[in-house]
C-alpha positions, 0 to 999 in steps of 0.5 A, spaced: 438 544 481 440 542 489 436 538 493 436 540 499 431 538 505 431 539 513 436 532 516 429 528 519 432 521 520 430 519 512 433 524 509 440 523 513 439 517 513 438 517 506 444 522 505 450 518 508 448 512 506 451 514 500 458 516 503 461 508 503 465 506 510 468 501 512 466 495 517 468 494 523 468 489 530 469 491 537 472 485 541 473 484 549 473 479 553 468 479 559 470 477 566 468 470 565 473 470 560 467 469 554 468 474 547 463 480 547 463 485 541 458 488 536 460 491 528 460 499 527 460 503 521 463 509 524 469 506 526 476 513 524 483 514 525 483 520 530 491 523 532 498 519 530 501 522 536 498 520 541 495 514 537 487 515 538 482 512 534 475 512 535 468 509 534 460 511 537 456 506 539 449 508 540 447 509 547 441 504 547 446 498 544 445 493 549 452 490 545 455 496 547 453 496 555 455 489 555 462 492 553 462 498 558 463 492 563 469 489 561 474 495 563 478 499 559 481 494 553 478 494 547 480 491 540 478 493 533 477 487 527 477 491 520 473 486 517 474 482 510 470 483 504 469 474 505 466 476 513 459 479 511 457 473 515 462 474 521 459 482 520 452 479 520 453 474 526 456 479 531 451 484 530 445 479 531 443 480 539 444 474 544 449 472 548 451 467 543 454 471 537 461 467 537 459 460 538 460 460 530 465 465 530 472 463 528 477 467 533 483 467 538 486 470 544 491 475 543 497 476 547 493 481 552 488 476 552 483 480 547 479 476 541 482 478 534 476 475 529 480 470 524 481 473 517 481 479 518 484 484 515 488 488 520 487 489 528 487 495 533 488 493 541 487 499 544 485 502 551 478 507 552 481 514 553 475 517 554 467 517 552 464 524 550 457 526 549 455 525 541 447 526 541 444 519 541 451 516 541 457 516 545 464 517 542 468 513 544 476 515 543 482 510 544 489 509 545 491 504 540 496 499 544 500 495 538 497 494 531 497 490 526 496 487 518 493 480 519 490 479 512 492 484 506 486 483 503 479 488 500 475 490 506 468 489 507 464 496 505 458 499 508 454 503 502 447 505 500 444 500 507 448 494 503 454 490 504 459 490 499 467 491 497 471 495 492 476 492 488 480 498 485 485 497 478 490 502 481 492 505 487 495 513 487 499 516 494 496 522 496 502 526 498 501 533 497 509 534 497 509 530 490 503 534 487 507 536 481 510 529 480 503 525 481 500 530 476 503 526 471 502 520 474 495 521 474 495 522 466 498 516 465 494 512 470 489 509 464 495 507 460 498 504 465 491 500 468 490 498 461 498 494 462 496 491 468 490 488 465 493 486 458 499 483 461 497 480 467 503 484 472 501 489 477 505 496 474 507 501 479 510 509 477 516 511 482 518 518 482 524 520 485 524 524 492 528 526 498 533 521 496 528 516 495 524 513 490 517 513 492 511 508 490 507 513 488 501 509 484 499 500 483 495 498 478 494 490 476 489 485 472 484 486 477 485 478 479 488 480 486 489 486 491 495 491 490 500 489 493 503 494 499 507 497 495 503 504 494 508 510 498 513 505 499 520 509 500 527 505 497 533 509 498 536 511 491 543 507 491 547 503 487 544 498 484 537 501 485 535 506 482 538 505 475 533 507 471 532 514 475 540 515 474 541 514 467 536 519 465 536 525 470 540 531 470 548 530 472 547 531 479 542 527 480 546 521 477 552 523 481 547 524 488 547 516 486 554 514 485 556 518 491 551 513 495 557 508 494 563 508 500 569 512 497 573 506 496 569 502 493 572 503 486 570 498 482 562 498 484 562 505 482 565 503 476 560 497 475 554 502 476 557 507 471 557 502 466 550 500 468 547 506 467 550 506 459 547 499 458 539 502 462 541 508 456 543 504 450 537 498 452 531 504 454 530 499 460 532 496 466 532 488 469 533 485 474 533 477 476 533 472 482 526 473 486 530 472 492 534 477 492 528 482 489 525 479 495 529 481 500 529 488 497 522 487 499 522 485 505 526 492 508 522 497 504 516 493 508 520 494 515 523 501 513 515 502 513 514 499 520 521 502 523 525 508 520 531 508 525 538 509 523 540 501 523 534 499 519 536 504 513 543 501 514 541 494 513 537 497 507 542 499 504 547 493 505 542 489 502 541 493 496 549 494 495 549 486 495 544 486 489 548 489 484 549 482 481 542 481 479 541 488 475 541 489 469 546 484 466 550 485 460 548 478 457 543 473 459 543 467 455 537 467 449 538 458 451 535 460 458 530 460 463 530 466 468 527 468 474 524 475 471 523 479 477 522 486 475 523 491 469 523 498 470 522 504 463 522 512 464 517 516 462 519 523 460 515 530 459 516 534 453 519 540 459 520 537 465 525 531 463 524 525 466 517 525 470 517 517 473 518 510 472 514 504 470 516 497 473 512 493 471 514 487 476 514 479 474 510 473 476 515 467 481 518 462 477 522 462 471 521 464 464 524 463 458 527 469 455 523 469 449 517 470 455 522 476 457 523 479 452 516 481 450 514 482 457 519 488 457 517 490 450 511 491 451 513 495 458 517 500 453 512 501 448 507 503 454 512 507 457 512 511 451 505 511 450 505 514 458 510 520 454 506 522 449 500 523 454 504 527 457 506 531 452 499 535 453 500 536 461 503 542 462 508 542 467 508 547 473 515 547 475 
């Protein structure tokens, strides 16, 4: 039965109290050169072109009016799950809100909250009307991730935070491929939590291989891995090529330069060890860390040289991937082992990689690491035997 009522303050406070939002403090520096700022609740992203955001502080705040006077510059401090404090502090009242708040100047002179999880400088656009409140829009100058970290929630009149076990991109393009990720989504939460790596599913797209989804142990916020993009070329990929359709496979090896004849013929070779073994490998984490590093720059710069560095440096990794023979006497610096996952009509749906911890192992350690990836990617399968496909 619905419950509906007419929205007098209880009911609508009640109402979206159940919706959680994030927890946000508005910063600015007043003319004598001391912070000022108050928390929101109501702090959204706008328009990416032109980069807006907004948030709507109330029209009686004296928190706001004491912004109101410092121009037209403003900075928004995502808040940290740890900064319920922090968070409690600035919307007190008084004059002394950062005598114990930790801070410093950024390089317009705005305050940025120390361990925040990201930070937004931006200019007032325009305040409009909104009942009660003002909206207030900006204009983001330059932004940034300060701390990857849970962000401080709002839910239910209370304070908290949300700890999710995996994480799925939600690009409608890849609907047909996150269909099956989805399915698979709980098999793939149960390895992360019962080896302790963090698990991502890649599909291919476009040319690129694509985060679709992250899961760990729950021990630590997902790496930034989710809707990451990583050209499709030798030696990344592997794993893709060896068990998609010929003219997936040839796609990868055309990536290489035409006289580059004995790379091509070293990824061909790759490809039929990925297919005797059922899995790929790769080891050194200063290389795996360098492929990382560019897929987090591509994410921030998509120019032409940017993906040409990418692919320079994925070319310079072949080494590490999937070697023929490693020694069983031998610790190894296990960096990532990658399986397919098929479906019963659609072939190959995505891959598993399941990512290893920084030091060394032994090859025993390895070893069983990487079986227990192929099992669940075997389990994954079968679950996808009762998806139907739509392509």
């Amino acid at each position: 039965m619905d419950n509906l009522y007419p929205p007098d303050e209880g009911i609508y406070r009640q109402t979206l109290g159940h919706y959680p939002t994030g927890v946000a403090v508005v910063t600015a520096m007043k003319p004598d050169g001391t912070p000022t700022g108050m928390t929101v609740g109501s702090f959204t992203s706008v328009s990416l072109d032109p980069p807006l955001i907004a948030f709507l502080p109330s029209k009686t705040s004296s928190s706001w009016a004491a912004l109101r006077e410092c121009g037209d510059t403003f900075g928004v401090n995502i808040l940290a799950a740890d900064q319920e404090v922090v968070c409690r502090r600035i919307a007190s009242s008084g004059n002394d809100k950062f005598n114990a708040v930790a801070w410093h100047e950024s390089p317009l002179g705005l305050p940025i909250l120390d361990g925040c999880v990201a930070y937004l400088e931006c200019r007032v656009s325009e305040v409009r009307d909104a009942g009660d409140h003002d909206l207030v829009l900006g204009e983001v100058v330059q932004m940034g991730v300060q701390r990857p970290t849970e962000s401080l929630l709002f839910f239910r009149g209370g304070y908290g935070s949300f700890r999710p076990r995996s994480l799925a991109i939600g690009t409608p393009q890849l609907f047909e491929q996150l269909r099956f990720v989805d399915a698979a989504r709980p098999i793939i939460e149960r390895l992360a939590s019962d080896s302790g790596h963090e698990i991502t599913a890649l599909v291919l797209h476009e040319g690129d291989l694509i985060t679709t989804a992250a899961a760990n142990d729950g021990s630590h916020m997902s790496r930034l891995r989710v809707g990451r993009r990583t050209p499709f070329l030798p030696p990344v990929g592997a794993v893709h090529a060896a068990y998609s359709p010929e003219s997936v496979r040839n796609y990868w090896l055309s990536q290489l330069p035409k006289d580059a004849t004995d790379e091509a013929q070293r990824a061909e070779r790759m490809l039929d060890t990925i297919r005797e073994r059922g899995f790929g490998f790769t080891v050194g984490h200063t290389v795996g860390r360098a492929i990382e590093s560019m897929g987090q720059r591509r994410s921030r710069d998509p120019s032409p040289e940017a993906l040409r560095e990418f692919r320079e440096v994925i070319r310079r990794a072949s080494a590490n991937y999937n070697i023929e023979f490693l020694s069983p006497q031998r610790e190894h610096e296990f960096h990532a082992a990658t399986a397919p996952v098929f479906h019963p009509q659609h072939g190959l749906a995505f891959t598993l990689t399941l990512w290893g911890h920084g030091g060394s192992v032994s090859y025993d350690t390895m070893r069983a690491t990487i079986d227990q990836l192929v099992h669940t990617a075997r389990v994954c399968s079968d679950a996808l035997s009762y998806v139907d496909s739509e392509s």
